[in-house]
Structure formats: structure tokens, C-alpha cells
C-alpha positions in Angstrom: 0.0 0.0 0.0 1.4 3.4 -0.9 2.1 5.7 2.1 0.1 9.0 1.7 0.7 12.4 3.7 -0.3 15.8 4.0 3.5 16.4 4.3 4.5 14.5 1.4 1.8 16.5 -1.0 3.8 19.4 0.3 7.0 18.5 0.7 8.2 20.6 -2.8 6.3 23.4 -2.2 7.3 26.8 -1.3 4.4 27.5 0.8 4.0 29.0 4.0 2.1 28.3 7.6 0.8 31.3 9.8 -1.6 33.6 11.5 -2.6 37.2 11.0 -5.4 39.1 12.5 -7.8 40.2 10.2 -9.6 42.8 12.0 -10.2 41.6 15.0 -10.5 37.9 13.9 -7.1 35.4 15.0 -7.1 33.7 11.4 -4.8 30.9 10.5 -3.7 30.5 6.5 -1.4 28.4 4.2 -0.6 30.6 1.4 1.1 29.8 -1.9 2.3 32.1 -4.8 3.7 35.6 -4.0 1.9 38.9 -4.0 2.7 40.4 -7.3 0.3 37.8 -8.6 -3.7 38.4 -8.1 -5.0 37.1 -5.4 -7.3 33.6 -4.9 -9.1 32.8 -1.6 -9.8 28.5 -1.0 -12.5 28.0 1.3 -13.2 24.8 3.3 -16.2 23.0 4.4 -18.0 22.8 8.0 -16.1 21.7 11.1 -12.8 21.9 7.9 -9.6 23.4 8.2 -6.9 24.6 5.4 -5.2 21.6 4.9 -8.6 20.6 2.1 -6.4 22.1 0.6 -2.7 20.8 0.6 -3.2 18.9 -2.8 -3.9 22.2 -4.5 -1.6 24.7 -3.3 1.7 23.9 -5.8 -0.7 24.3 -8.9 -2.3 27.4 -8.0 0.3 28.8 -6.6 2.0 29.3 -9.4 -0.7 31.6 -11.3 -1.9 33.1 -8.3 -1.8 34.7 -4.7 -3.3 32.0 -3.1 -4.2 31.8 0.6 -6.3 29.3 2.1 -7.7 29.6 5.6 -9.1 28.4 8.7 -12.6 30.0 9.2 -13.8 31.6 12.4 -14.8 28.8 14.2 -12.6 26.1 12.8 -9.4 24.9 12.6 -6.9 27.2 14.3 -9.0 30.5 13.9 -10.8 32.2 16.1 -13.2 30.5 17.8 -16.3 33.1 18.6 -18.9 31.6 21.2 -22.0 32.4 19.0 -24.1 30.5 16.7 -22.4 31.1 13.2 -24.0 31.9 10.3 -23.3 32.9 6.6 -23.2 36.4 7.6 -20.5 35.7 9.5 -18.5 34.1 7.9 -18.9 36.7 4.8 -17.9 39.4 7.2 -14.3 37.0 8.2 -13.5 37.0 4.9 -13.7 40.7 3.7 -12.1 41.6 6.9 -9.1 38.6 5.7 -9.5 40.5 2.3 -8.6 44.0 3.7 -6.0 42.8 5.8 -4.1 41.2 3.0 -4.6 44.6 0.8 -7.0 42.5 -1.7 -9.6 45.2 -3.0 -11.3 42.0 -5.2 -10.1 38.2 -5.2 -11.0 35.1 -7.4 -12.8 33.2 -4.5 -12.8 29.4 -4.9 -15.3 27.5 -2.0 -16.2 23.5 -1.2 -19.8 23.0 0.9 -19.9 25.5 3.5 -17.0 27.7 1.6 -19.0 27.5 -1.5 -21.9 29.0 0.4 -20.2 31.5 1.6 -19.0 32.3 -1.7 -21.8 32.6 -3.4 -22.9 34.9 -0.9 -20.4 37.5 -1.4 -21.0 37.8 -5.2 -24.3 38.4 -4.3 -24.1 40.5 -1.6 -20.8 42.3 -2.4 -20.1 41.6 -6.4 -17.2 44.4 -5.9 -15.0 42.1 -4.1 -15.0 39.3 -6.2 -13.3 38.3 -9.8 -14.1 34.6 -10.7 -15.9 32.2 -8.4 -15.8 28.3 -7.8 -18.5 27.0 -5.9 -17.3 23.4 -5.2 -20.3 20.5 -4.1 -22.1 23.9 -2.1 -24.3 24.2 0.3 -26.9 26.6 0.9 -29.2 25.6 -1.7 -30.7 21.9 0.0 -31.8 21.2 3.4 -32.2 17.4 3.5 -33.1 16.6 7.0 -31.1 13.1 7.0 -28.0 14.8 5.5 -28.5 17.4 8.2 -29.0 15.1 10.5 -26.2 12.7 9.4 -23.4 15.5 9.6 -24.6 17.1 12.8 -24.3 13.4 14.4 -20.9 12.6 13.1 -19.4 16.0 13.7 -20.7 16.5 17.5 -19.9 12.3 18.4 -16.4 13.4 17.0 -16.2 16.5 19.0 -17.7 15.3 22.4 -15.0 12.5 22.3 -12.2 12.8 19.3 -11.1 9.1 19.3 -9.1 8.2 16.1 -12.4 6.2 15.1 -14.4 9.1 15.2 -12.9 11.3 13.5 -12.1 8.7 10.9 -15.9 8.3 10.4 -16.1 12.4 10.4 -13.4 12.2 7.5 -15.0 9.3 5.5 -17.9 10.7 5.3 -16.4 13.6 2.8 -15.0 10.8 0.4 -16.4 8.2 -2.3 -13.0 6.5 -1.3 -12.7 6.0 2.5 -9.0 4.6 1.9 -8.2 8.5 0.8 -8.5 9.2 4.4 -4.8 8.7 5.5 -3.7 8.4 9.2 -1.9 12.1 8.4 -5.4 13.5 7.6 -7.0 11.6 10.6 -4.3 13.1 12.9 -4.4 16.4 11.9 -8.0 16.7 12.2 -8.0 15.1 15.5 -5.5 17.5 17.6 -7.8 20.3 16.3 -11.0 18.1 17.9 -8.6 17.9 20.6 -8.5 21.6 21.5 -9.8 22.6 24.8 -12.5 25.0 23.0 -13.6 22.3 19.7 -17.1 21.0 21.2 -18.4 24.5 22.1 -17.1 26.0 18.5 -18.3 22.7 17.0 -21.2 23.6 18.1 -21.6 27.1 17.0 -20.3 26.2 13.6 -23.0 23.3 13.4 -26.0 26.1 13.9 -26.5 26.2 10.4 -27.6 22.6 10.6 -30.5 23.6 12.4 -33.7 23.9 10.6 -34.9 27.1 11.5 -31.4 28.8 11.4 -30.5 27.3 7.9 -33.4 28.3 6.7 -33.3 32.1 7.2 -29.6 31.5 5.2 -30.3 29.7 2.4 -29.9 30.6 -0.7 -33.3 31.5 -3.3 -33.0 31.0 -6.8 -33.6 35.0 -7.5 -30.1 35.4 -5.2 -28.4 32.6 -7.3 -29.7 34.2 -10.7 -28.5 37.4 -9.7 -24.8 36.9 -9.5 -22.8 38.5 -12.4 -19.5 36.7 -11.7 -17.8 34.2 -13.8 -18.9 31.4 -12.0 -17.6 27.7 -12.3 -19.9 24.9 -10.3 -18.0 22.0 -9.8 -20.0 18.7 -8.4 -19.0 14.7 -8.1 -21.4 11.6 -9.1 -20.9 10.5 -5.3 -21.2 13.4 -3.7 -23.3 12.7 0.0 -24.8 16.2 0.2 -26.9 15.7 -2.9 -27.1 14.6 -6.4 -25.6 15.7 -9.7 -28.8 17.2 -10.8 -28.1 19.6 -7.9 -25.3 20.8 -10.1 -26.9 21.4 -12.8 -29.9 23.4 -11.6 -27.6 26.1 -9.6 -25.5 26.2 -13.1 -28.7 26.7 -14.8 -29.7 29.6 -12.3 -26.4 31.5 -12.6 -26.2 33.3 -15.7 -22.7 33.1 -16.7 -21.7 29.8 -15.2 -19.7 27.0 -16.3 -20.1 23.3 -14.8 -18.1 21.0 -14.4 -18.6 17.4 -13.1 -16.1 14.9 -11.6 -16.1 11.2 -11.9 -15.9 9.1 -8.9 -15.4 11.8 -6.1 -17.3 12.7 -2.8 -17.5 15.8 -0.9 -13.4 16.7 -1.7 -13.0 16.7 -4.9 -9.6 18.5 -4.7 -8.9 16.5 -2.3 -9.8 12.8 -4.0 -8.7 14.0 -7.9 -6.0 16.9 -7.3 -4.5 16.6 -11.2 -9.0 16.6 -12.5 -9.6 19.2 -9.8 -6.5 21.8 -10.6 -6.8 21.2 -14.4 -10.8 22.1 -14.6 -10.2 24.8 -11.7 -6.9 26.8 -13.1 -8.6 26.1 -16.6 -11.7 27.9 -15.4 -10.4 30.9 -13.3 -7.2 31.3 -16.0 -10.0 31.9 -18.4 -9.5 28.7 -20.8 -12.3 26.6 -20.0 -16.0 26.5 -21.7 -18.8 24.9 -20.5 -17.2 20.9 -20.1 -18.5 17.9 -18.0 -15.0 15.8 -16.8 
């Protein structure tokens, strides 16, 4: 069996670990590329960190600025001790924005980061240049998948055994054997912080009905968006089927979709070489409308 690592998908290159505070907010980034190149924002999923995106950040690092970070809430961020919505969130990243000097960023986003995205090119259209909006949320509210997440993500936060957050991790993948013992560790020790179950559950208030409700996105909000847009799904995705895909493409008027074979929840994660050839394709301008 071949050996696979978080460090060895990085281990050439030239990227960079820290923390800045943007605005008020502790935020913790990994951040490829250098600044005379424009900038692109990756965005992770609920109860994710950065490291979604380790597979990714050689690639688009060398067309772009390219920071991806821990949301408030998660990974190594700040942890505020209030339900979190989409609002939120959208306010964490322009303040991340403004603190990096970013008047406008391609913004790339997978579940909740997708959400988020397509959020701010509604809400704020100024700050963004292209967006991907990878297997996202905000458009279903499928009690059992609700359900199904919230269980798995508060069972792995009340007690973070290596099972647990195996199951938490295998639940993102149409392969479970992607989930590597690096992956499993590196998710636990951030289960394992003191503050995890209460910001676990702050960051799982969207799961609740009445406050996920009030967030989601209509189709008039999805069919406004002026953006480039590229919506990326998977034929095993567990949030919701491929026809999914196709409807928020079909709402946004200059979209492009993109479908991936044999992938979950993590497509970038699952299929790097599929993911970063459709996604650089897209936001370097050189991609059509295209199923993969």
C-alpha cells in the first residue's frame, strides 16, 4: 500500500504556515504564490480546516496569490462563542481581504465555503473576480444529511477518538482509503482543543432547521450573480445529487459546470491533477462549459 501524507503533497512546495489578524479575527492560512500575482481565496467545508487544501496549493500557486484559511470557528482560527452563520462568515472573509490589501479576489469555495462564496458575489459583487463553488451548500436542506453531519461531527467533538474522526473524514470521500492516518491526525489535535465542542457547536447552527433556513440561498439570489462562476459537483457526492449541479449552473447566468467522476465531498482532495486542471482552466479563463 502506498504511504500518503499531508507532508508529502507538500513536501516541494514553497508555501508558507501562519496567523494574522484580520480585523479583530485570530485567522490561520497556508498561502502559496507571492503577492505580485492576483489574489485567490480557498474556502473549506463545516467543522474543515486549510489543509482541504494541501493537494492544491503547488498548482495554483504558481498563477496566483493563493491563501487558504481556517474560518472563524474552525481549525486554528478564532473561535467566537455564538451561533455562526453565513453572515459571519462573509464578514471574516472581507475583513481577511482587507488585511491582506485584496480590493477584489477570485474566490474558490467547497460546501460551506461555496456557500459562503456565493454569498459575497451576491451581496458584495465588488470584491470578487471569478468564483468556484465546489459540491455547495446553501441551496438543500435534506433533513437526513443534516442530520447525518450534525451526528458525526458533534460524536467526533464530544470524544475525538481516532475512530471518530475517521468516520467524520469518511464521510467527505467516495474512497474512504483516501482518508490517511496524516489526515486523521491532523484533524483530531484540532478536535482535541480545549474550546472544539463548544465551537463545534456554534459552527453546526446552520444545521438547524430554522437557522439554515433564514440563510439559504433562493434561486432570485443565485440568478443574480454577475461573476464568472464555475460549479464543480461529483457523481458520489453525500450532500446531494448531480442534478443539484446542474440546476444552480442553470440559475447563474454566466456559469460554467463541471462534473467529476468518482469523487465525494473533496474533490480537490480525491482528484488533485481533475480538480486543478478544470479549476486553473476555469479561473485562468480557458475553460468552456465541459463535463470531466
Amino acid at each position: 500500500m502506498t504511504y500518503r501524507s499531508i507532508w508529502s503533497d507538500l513536501a516541494q512546495v514553497e508555501f508558507s504556515q501562519g496567523f494574522l489578524d484580520a480585523k479583530g479575527y485570530r485567522t490561520r492560512y497556508l498561502h502559496s504564490g507571492n503577492e505580485s500575482l492576483p489574489p485567490l481565496l480557498l474556502l473549506h467545508g463545516i467543522s474543515g480546516h486549510a489543509e482541504a487544501y494541501v493537494r492544491n496549493l503547488a498548482s495554483h500557486g504558481e498563477h496566483f496569490d493563493t491563501w487558504a484559511i481556517d474560518f472563524i470557528g474552525h481549525g486554528y482560527s478564532a473561535k467566537p462563542t455564538h451561533p455562526l452563520e453565513i453572515k459571519h462568515y462573509v464578514d471574516h472573509v472581507l475583513r481577511f481581504l482587507d488585511t491582506i490589501g485584496a480590493e477584489k479576489a477570485a474566490i474558490s469555495g467547497e460546501s460551506l465555503g461555496g456557500w459562503v462564496t456565493a454569498r459575497l458575489a451576491i451581496d458584495h459583487p465588488d470584491r470578487v473576480a471569478r468564483i468556484a463553488l465546489n459540491t455547495m451548500g446553501g441551496t438543500m436542506a435534506n433533513p437526513k444529511v443534516m442530520e447525518r453531519l450534525y451526528t458525526l461531527s458533534m460524536e467526533a467533538a464530544e470524544n475525538p477518538t481516532w475512530e471518530r474522526v475517521r468516520a467524520r473524514l469518511e464521510w467527505l470521500m467516495a474512497d474512504p482509503t483516501m482518508v490517511n492516518d496524516d489526515l486523521i491526525r491532523t484533524r483530531q489535535a484540532i478536535f482535541q482543543q480545549p474550546e472544539w465542542l463548544i465551537a463545534c457547536q456554534m459552527n453546526m447552527a446552520l444545521q438547524n432547521p430554522e437557522i439554515r433556513a433564514r440563510n439559504m440561498l433562493s434561486d432570485a439570489e443565485l440568478a443574480s450573480i454577475q461573476a464568472e462562476a464555475l460549479v464543480i459537483w461529483t457523481t458520489k457526492d453525500p450532500s446531494g445529487p448531480v442534478d443539484e449541479g446542474k440546476r444552480i449552473a442553470s440559475l447563474i447566468p454566466h456559469s460554467t459546470l463541471a462534473v467529476m467522476e468518482n469523487c465525494g465531498h473533496w474533490p480537490q482532495f480525491e482528484d488533485a491533477a481533475t480538480f486543478d486542471r478544470i479549476h486553473l482552466g476555469f479561473l485562468l479563463g480557458r475553460v468552456g462549459k465541459e463535463s470531466s
